[in-house]
Every structure is written in C-alpha cells, then in structure tokens.
C-alpha positions as CSV (number, residue, x, y, z in Angstrom):
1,X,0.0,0.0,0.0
2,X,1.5,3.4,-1.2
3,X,1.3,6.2,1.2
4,X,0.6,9.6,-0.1
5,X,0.9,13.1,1.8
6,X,-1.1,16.0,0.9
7,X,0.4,19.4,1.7
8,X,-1.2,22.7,0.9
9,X,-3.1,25.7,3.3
10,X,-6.3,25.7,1.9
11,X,-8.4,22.4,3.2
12,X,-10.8,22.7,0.4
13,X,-7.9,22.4,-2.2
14,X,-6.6,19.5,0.2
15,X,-10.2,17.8,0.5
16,X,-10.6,18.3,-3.3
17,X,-7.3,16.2,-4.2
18,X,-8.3,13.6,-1.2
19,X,-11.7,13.3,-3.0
20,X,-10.0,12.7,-6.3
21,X,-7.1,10.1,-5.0
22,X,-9.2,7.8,-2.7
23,X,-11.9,7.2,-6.4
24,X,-8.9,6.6,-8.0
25,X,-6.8,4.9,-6.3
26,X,-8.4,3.3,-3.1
27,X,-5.8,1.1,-2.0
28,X,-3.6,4.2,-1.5
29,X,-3.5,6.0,2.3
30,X,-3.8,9.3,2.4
31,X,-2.8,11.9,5.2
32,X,-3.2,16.3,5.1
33,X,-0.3,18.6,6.4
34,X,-1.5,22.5,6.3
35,X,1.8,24.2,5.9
36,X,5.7,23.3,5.1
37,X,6.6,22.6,9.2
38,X,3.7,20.3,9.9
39,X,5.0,18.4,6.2
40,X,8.3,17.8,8.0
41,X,6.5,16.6,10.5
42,X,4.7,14.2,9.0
43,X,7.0,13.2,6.6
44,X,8.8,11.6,9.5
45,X,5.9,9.9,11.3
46,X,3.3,9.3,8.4
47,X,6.7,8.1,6.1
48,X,4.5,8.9,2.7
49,X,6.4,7.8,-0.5
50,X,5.1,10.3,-2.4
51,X,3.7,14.5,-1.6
52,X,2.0,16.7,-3.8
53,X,3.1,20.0,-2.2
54,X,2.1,23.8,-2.4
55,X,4.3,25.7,-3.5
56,X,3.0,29.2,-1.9
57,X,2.4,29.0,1.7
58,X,2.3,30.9,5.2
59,X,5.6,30.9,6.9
60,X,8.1,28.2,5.0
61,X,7.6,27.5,0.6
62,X,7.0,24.6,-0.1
63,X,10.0,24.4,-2.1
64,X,12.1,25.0,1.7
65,X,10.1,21.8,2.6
66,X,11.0,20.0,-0.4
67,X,14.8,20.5,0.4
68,X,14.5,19.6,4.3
69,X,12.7,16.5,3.8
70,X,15.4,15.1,1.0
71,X,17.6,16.1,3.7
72,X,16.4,13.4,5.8
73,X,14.7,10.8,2.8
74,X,16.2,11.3,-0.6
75,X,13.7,8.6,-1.9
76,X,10.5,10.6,-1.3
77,X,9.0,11.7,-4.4
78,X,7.2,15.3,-4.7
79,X,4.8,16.6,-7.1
80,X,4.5,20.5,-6.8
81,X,1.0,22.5,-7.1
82,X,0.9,25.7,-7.4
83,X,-1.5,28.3,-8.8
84,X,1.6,30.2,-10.2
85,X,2.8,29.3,-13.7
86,X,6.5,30.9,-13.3
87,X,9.1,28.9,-14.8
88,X,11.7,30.3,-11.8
89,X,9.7,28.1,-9.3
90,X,9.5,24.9,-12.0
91,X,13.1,25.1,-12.5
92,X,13.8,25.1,-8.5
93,X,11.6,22.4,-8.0
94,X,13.2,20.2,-10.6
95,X,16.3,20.8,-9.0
96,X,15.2,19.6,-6.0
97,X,14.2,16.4,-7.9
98,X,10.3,16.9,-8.2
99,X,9.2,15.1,-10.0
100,X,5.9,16.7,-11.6
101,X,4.5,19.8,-11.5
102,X,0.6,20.8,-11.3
103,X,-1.1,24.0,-11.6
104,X,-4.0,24.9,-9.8
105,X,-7.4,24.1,-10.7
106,X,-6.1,21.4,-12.3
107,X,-8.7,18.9,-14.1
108,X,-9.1,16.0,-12.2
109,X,-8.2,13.7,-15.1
110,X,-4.6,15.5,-14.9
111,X,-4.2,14.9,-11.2
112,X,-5.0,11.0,-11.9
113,X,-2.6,10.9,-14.7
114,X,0.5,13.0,-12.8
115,X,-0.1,10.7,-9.4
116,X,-0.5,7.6,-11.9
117,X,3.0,8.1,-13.3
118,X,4.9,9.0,-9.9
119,X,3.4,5.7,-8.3
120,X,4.3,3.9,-11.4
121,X,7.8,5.5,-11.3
122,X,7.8,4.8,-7.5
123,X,7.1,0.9,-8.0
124,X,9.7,0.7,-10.6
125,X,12.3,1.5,-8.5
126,X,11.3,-0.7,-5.9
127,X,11.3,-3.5,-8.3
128,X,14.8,-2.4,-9.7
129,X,16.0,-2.1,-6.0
130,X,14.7,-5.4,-4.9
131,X,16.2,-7.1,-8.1
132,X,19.5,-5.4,-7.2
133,X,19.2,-6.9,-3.8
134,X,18.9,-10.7,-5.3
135,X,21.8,-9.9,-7.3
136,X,23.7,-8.9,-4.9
137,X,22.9,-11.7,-2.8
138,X,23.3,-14.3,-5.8
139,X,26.8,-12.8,-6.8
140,X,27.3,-13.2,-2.8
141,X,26.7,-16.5,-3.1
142,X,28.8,-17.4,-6.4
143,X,31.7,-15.8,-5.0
144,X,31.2,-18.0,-1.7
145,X,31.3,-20.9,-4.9
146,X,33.8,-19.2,-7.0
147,X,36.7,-19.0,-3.7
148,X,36.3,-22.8,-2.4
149,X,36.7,-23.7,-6.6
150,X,39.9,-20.9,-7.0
151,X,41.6,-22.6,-3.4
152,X,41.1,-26.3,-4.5
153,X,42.6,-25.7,-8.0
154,X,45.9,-23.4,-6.7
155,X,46.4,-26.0,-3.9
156,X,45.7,-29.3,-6.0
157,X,45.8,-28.6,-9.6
158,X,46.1,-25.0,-11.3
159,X,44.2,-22.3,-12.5
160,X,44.7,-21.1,-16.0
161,X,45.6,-17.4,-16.2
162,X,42.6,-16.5,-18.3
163,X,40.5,-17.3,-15.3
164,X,42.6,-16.3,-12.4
165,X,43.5,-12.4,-12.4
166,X,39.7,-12.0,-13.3
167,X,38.5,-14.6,-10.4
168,X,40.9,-12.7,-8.0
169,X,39.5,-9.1,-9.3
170,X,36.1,-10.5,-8.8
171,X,37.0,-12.4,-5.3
172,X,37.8,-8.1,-4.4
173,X,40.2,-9.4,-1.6
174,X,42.7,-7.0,-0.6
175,X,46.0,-8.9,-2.4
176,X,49.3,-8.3,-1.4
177,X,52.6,-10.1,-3.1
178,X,53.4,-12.2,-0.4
179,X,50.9,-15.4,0.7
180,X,51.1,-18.4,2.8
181,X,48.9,-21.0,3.8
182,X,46.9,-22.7,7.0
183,X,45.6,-25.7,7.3
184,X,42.9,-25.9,10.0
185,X,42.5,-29.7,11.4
186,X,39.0,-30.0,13.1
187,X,37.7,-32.4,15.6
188,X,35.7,-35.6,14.5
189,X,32.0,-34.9,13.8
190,X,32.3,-30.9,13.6
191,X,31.5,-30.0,10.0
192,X,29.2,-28.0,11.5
193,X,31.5,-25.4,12.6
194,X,33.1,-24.6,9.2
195,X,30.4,-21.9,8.1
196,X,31.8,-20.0,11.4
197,X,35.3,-20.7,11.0
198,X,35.0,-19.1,7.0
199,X,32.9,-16.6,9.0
200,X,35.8,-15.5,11.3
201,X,38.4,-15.6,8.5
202,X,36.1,-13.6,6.3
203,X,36.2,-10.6,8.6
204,X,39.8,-10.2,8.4
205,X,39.1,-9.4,4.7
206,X,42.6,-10.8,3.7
207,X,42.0,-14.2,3.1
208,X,40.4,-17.0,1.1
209,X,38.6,-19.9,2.6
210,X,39.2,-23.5,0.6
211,X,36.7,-26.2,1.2
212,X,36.1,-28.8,4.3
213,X,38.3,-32.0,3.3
214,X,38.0,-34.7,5.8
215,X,38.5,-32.7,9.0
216,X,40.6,-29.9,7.6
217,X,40.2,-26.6,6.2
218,X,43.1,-24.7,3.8
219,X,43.6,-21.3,4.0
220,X,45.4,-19.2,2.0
221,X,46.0,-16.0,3.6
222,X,47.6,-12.7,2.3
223,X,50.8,-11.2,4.3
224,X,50.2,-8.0,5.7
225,X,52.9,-5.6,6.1
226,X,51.8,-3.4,9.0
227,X,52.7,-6.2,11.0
228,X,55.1,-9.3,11.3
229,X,53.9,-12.5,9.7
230,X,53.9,-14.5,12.6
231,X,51.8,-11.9,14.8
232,X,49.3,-12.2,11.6
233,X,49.5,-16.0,11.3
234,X,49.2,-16.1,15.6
235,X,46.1,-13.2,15.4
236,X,44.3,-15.5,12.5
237,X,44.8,-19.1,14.6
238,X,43.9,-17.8,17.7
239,X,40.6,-16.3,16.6
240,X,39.9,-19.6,14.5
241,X,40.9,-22.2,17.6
242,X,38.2,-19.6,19.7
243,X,35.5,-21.3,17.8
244,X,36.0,-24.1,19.9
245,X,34.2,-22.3,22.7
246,X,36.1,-24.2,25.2
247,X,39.1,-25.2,27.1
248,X,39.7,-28.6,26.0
249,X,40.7,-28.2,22.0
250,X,41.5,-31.9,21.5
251,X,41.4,-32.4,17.9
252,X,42.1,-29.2,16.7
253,X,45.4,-27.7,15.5
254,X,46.2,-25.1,13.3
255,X,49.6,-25.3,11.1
256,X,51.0,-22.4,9.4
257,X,53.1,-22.6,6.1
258,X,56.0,-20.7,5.3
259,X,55.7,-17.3,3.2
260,X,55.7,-17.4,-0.8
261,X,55.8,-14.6,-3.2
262,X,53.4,-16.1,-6.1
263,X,50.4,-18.0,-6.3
264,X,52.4,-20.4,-8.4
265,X,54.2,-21.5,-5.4
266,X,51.4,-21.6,-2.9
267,X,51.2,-25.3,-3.2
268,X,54.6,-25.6,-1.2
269,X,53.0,-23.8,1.3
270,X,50.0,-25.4,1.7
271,X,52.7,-28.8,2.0
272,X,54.2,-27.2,4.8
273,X,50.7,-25.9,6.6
274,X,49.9,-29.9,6.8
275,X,52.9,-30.9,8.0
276,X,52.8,-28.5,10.7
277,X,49.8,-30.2,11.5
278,X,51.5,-33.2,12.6
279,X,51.3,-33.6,16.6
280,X,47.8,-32.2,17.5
281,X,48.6,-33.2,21.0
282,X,50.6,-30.4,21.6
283,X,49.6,-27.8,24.5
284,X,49.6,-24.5,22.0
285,X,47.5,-25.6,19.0
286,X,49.1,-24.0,16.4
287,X,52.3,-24.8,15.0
288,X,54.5,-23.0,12.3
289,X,56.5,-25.6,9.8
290,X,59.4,-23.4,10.5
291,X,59.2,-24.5,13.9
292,X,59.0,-28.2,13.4
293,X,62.6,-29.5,14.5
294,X,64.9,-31.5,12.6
295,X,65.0,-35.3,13.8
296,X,68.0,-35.9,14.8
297,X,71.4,-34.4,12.9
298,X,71.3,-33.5,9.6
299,X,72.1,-35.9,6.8
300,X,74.4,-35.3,4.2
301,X,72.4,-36.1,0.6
302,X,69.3,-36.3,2.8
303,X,66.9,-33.2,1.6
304,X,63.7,-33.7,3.5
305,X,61.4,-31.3,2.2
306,X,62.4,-32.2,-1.7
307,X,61.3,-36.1,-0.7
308,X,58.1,-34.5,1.3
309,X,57.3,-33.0,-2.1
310,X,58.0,-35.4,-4.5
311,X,55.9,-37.9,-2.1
312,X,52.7,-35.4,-2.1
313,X,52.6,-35.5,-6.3
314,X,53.5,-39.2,-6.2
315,X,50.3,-40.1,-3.9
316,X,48.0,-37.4,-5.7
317,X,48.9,-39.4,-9.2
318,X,48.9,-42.9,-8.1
319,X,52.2,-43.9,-7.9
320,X,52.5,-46.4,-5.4
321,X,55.7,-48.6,-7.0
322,X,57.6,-45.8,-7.0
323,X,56.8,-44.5,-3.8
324,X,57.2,-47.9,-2.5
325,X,60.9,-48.6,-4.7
326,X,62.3,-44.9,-3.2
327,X,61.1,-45.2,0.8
328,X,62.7,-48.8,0.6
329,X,66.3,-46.8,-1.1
330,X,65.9,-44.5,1.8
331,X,65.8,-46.7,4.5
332,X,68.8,-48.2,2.9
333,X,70.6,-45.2,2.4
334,X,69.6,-44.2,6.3
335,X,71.4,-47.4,7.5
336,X,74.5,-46.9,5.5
337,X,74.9,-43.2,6.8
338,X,74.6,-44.8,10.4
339,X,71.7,-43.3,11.2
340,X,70.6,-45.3,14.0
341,X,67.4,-47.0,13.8
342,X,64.7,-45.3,16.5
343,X,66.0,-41.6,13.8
344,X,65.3,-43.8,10.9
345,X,61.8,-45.6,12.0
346,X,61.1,-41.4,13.2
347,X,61.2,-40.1,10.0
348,X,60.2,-42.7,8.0
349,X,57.2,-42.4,9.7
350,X,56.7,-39.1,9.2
351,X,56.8,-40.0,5.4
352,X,53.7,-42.3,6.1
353,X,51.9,-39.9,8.2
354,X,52.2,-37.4,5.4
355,X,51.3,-40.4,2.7
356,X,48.1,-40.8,5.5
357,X,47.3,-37.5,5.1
358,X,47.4,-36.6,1.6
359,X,45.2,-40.0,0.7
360,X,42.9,-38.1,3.2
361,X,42.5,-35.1,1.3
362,X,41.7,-36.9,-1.8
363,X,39.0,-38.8,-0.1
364,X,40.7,-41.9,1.0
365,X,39.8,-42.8,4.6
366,X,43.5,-45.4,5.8
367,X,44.4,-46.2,8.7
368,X,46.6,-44.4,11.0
369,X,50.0,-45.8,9.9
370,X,52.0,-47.1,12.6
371,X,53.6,-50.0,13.7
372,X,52.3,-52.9,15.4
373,X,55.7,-54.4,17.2
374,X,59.3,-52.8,18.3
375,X,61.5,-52.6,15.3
376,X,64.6,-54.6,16.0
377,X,66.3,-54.1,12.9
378,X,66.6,-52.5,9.3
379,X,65.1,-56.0,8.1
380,X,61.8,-55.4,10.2
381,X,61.9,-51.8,9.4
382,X,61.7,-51.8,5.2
383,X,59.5,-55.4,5.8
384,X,56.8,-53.4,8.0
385,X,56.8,-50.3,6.1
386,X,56.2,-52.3,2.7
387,X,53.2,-53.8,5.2
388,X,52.2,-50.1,5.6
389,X,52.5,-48.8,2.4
390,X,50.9,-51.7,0.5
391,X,47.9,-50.9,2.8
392,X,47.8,-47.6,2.0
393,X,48.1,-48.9,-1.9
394,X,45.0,-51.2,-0.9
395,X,42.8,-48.2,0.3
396,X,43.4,-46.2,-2.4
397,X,43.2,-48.8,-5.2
398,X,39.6,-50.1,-3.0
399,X,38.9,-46.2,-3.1
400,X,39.0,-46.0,-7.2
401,X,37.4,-48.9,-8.2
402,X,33.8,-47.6,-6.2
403,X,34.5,-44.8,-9.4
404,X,32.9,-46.4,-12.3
405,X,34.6,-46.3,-15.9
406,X,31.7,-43.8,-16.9
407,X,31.8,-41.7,-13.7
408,X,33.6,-39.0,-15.2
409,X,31.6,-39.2,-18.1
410,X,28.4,-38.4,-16.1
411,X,30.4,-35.4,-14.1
412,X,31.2,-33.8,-17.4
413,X,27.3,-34.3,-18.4
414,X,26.4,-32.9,-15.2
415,X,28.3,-30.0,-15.6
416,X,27.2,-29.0,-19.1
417,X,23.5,-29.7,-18.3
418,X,24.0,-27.5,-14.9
419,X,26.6,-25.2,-16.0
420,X,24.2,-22.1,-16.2
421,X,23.6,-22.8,-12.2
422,X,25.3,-22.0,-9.1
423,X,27.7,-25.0,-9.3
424,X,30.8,-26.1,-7.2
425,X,33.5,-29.1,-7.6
426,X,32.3,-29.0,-3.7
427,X,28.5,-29.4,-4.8
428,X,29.7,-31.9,-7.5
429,X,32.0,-33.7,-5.1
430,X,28.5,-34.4,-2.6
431,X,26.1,-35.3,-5.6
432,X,28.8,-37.9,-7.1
433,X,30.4,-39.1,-3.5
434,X,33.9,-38.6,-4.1
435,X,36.5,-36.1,-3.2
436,X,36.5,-32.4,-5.1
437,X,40.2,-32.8,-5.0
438,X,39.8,-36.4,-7.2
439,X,36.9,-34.7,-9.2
440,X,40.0,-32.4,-9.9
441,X,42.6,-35.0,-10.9
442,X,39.7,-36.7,-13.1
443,X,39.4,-34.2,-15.1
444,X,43.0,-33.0,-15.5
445,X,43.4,-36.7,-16.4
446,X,41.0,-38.0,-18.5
447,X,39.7,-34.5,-20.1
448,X,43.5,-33.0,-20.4
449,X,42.1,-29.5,-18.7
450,X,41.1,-28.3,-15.2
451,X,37.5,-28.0,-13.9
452,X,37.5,-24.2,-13.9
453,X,38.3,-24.2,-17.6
454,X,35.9,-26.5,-18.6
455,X,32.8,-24.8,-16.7
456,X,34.1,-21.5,-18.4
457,X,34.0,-23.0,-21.7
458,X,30.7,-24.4,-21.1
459,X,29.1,-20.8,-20.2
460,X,30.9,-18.9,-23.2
461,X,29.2,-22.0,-25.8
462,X,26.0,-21.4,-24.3
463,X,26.1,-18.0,-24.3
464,X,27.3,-17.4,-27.7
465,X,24.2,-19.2,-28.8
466,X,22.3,-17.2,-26.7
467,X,23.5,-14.1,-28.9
468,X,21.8,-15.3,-32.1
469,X,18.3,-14.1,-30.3
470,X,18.6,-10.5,-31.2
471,X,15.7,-9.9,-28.5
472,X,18.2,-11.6,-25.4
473,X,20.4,-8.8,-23.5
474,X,23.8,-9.1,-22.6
475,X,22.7,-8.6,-19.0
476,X,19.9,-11.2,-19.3
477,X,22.4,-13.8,-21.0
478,X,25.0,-12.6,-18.6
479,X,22.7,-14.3,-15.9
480,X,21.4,-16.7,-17.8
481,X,24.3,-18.8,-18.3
482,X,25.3,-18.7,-14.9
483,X,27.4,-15.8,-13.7
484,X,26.3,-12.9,-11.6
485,X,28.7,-10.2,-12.8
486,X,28.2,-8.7,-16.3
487,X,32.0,-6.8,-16.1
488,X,33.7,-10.7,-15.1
489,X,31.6,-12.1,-18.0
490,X,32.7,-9.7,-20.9
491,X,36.2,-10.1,-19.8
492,X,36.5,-13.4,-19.6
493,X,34.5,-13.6,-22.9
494,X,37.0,-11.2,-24.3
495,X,40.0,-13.2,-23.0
496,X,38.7,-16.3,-24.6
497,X,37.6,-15.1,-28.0
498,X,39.4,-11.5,-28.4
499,X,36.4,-9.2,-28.7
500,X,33.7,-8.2,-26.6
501,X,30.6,-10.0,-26.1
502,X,29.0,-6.8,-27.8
503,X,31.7,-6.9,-30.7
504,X,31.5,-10.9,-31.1
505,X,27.6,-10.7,-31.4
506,X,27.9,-7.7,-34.0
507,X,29.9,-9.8,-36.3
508,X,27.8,-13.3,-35.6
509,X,24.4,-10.9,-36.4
510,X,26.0,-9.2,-39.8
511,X,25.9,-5.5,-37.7
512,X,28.1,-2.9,-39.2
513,X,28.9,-0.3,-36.9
C-alpha cells in the first residue's frame, strides 16, 4: 500500500485532491499537512512515498520543505501545485528532484494521470531495488562458490591465467605479493562449525577460505605488512581455535606454512601448513612448519622437504611402485649413513603420516600408519613399512574402483546440463560421492584440462548461442548462463575469443557499426 501526503493551506484544495485520490486509487492511504513545518512533521511519522506539495504557503515555501525532507529521505517523491505558472519556481523544484508539477485548478483527469506516473515510477524503482538486492545476494553467493573452486585448483591442480587475475579481481580481496597458507584440522563430527570458521576468516578481509576436506580446512591468507607474519598468522589461529568455545581443544590444530611470493608456489606452502599439522597433541595448538625440528642431525644427501614434495605428487597421481621402490632406497641409504634406527623408524614415519594425510585429502579414509611391534632391525623396518605402504596402496586402489569407468563421463554431463547454475566441484564432489580434489585430478586426467576451464567454456558456448536471439540482452544472457557479474563475463569472454561480447555478437548478427 503506497502512502501519499497531501500538503497545501487551503483544506478545500486539500479535501478536493483527497476526494480525487481515494476514487482513483483506493488502495492508496492518504494523510493532510497545512503548511511546510507540519509536512516535515509528517514526513517523518506518516513516512509517505510520495507529496503533492504547495508551492505558496504561510511561513516556510513549499520548495524549503521539499529541500529539508530530501535532507532526511532522498527517496520521497514530490509533485508541486501551485496556482503560479512561473518557470523560476518549475526550474527550482526540478532541481530539488520533483518530480511533476501541477497548476492549480487542475482537471481532475490530470491529477490521476500525474499521481499515476509518480506511483508507477515509484514501483519501478522498488522493483529495480529489490532485483538489485537478489543480485547482490546471488553474486554473494557465487563468489562464496567461485573462492572454495579458486583454493582447491591453486592447492591441487592449477588455474589457467585466463581465469585467475579475473576470479581474483572479482573475489575483491585486498591482495598483497606475499601469501602463505593454514591448514585448520577439526575435531571428528564438527563439519558444523566450518560456516563459522569461514565466517571469522572472512572478517579479516585478507584471506580466502578452501573447502572442508575430511576434518581440515586450507587457508590461503595474504601477508600483511603493517605487521610481522607470525603476529598475523598467531592473530588468525587464535581467533579460529576460539571457535572451539572451550578449554579442551582436542582435535584441533592449526599449522602455518612458510611465506611465498606467487600464487604459483602456494602449493609448497600449503605442503608445509599440513605438515605443521603433525602432533595435535601439543599444548599451543598451532604450530608453524618453521618451527618443526629437525629429527635428529642433519644428513648429508638427505633433503627432506624435496622427498616430502615429490611424495605429495607421487600419492596425488597414483604412484604407489615408486613411492614404495624410493622409501625402501631410503631406508637403505639411512642405514649406510649410520643413522641409527629409532631416527630412521622417526622419519620414515613421518613419510607415512604425510602419505596418511594426503590420501585423506583426496578422499581416502587409511588407517593411521604405525607400527604394530618394536623394530629390532633395518630388516623389520623396510618389511613393515612395505606392510604399511601396500595398505595404504589397498585403500586407495579399493577407493578407485567404487569410481565407475563412466563416472567421469556423467560429471562432465552434469556440468554441461548444470553449468548455467550456481555450481561447485564442492556441490559436485556431494552429488557424485567422491572427493573435489579427485573430481579435480579426473578431469586433469581424463579430459587434459582443469575444472574451472571447462565450466568456463561451457558458459561462453551457451552464451554465444544465446547471442543469435537479437531480442536476449547481454545482461539477461550474462545471468542466464550462470554468472552474476556482467564486467567478469565480458572479460572473460574477451579473453577467450578476443572481442567483446558486444563486438562478437555484431559480427555473428551481420551488424556494421
């Protein structure tokens, strides 16, 4: 129901128009102010959205009134009446924003017709202001998409740099050159809590959130200068681990990657945030890799965090002979250094927990590797850890043959069919039970390019056949085939086909300019 104030000082003029309105329009309320102070007045209490106003009237013009009510409400309208045909006082209304202006008498088919306009003008803008709300809430929610998809392919796979300096531009995070990683682990059954912890992180403004693998959560977060990286990286775990909402924090741990100066290398440091996840039984639950001591001396030829990375690709791509063939050479190179046996067993361990880890991650659930008697010897070590590795082997072989032949098959069909939607590898990852970061390596595999790039080139098809209906906007095909932000579309669309969306449809149409 529109509210509607009438303001002038003569009550029949006032009764007249109320007369008119209420035959007109009766859903429409209707209130009466006698001079500009009692419009102020009511303007606040009665809240109309639109006031036909006298212009001449005792003590403050109506045009005064007009200019201390858009003081306080910009987004009342006013229609001006005035027996005086001046242009002076039309011109100073209009540049107050009034909308219309009546003369007095007017014929009561005019005062229909001007109030008719305003309220349609009125409910146009309401329309276009509540359709700008459920943009803004849909782009909300496709960045939410857009930053889980943009952390799982940096971490896991890559993103191609068509799609990445326009994701980050459209992500609008505050970027700075240098980045490093954290890795939340969670306790069992608290999936629950990840909305609050992407929350907390979201406030900082500096960050972006990856999605919920197994119990943990990556994080890659960008350095600020106006203070240390460790007080940052301390700040950011503390407020995370005060999700917890108590003093016993079993189960969680926060571990903190070293600092890298491209995207490119933020894998290393997401390698380095799990690692420092290690030993969640420690008393402060956050732990930077930097920190994480050296077992025992250091070993000429040995380079630990060169075998840590080779051993995170091998296990992501399957490898399991050759990660089997090079732990069994390094237990053997271990023994010939004299490295005695409870150092070798510790960091050969290590290497499984790590192996445990990253099978996680991709969806495979092992078990915790350890082993089930003393170790008396070399012999019993490379024996047992063969045990331990072919296990692992077992799980992730067991793990691949619930994937049908055709599964990603129906992924890619599912993504075509859906691709105009708000869509995830997260979302796709639930629908198809398996891991997002599998879904990933499927795809890298089998289709030779990354998920990203193929739901991109998916959108573009569809809207470039979209663009043979003259009748179709940009804008509306902008939405229609799935994004929510007409300035990411065209220059993604430019970067793929090198011309606008407006110049590539010219050219498909015939249009000369």
């Amino acid at each position: 129901m529109k509210r509607l104030l009438i303001v002038d000082d003569e009550q029949i003029v006032r009764e007249g128009l109320r007369a008119i309105l209420l035959k007109n329009f009766p859903d429409i309320k209707i209130d009466e102010a006698k001079n500009g102070n009692m419009a102020i007045e009511k303007a606040e209490s009665f809240m109309p959205d639109l006031i036909l106003m006298d212009i001449k009237m005792p003590g403050m013009s109506g045009l005064e009134a007009v200019q201390k009510i858009n003081e306080k409400n910009s987004l009342i309208k006013f229609i001006m009446i005035s027996a005086y045909a001046e242009f002076e006082y039309a011109k100073a209304a209009m540049k107050l924003g009034v909308k219309d202006y009546l003369l007095k008498p007017s014929k009561a088919s005019e005062v229909v017709q001007t109030v008719r306009k305003v309220i349609s003008q009125i409910k146009e803008e309401e329309e276009s202001q509540q359709e700008r709300i459920l943009q803004k809430n849909a782009l909300q929610k496709a960045l939410t998409i857009v930053e889980t998809d943009v952390v799982t392919q940096l971490l896991f796979d890559h993103v191609h740099e068509i799609h990445l300096d326009e994701l980050v531009d459209m992500l609008q995070t505050p970027m700075t050159s240098e980045k490093f990683v954290m890795s939340i682990l969670l306790p069992e059954d608290s999936e629950r809590l990840y909305a609050e912890i992407k929350q907390r992180v979201r406030k900082i403004g500096s960050a972006w959130v990856g999605t919920l693998y197994g119990r943990l959560i990556p994080i890659i977060v960008f350095r600020q200068h106006s203070e240390s990286f460790r007080s940052q990286a301390i700040a950011l775990a503390r407020d995370i681990l005060s999700v917890a909402r108590t003093e016993d924090k079993a189960g969680w741990f926060v571990g903190i990657g070293n600092v890298y100066d491209s995207l490119d290398k933020i894998r290393q440091s997401y390698q380095e945030s799990l690692i420092g996840t290690r030993d969640s039984s420690l008393p402060v639950k956050y732990r930077f890799y930097s920190d994480i001591p050296l077992a025992g001396s250091r070993i000429d030829g040995y380079h630990a965090k060169k075998f840590e990375n080779k051993l995170f690709d091998q296990i992501r791509n399957g490898q399991w002979r050759e990660i089997m063939k090079e732990v069994s050479e390094l237990i053997g190179f271990f023994e010939n250094k004299g490295v005695p046996l409870i150092e070798t067993q510790q960091r050969v361990l290590e290497l499984l927990w790590i192996a445990s880890r990253v099978l996680n991650e991709i969806g495979v659930e092992p078990d915790t590797p350890l082993y089930s008697f003393q170790i008396n010897d070399f012999r019993q070590l490379r024996t047992e850890t063969n045990h331990l590795l072919n296990q692992m082997w077992q799980s992730y072989t067991n793990y691949q043959n619930q994937v049908e032949d055709d599964t990603i098959k129906q992924i890619r069909n599912y993504i075509i069919e859906h691709s105009h939607k708000e869509i995830s590898l997260d979302g796709i990852a639930q629908k198809f039970e398996l891991s997002p970061i599998y879904i990933s390596k499927l795809f890298k595999e089998q289709l030779g390019v990354n998920y990203i790039a193929f739901l991109t080139e998916c959108r573009l098809e569809k809207a470039k056949k979209l663009m043979l209906n003259p009748e179709k906007s940009l804008k509306e095909i902008t939405y229609d085939v799935g994004y929510q932000d007409p300035n990411y579309f065209s220059k993604v669309f430019k970067k793929m086909y090198g011309a606008s969306p407006t110049e590539y449809r010219r050219s498909l149409l015939g249009i000369k300019v």
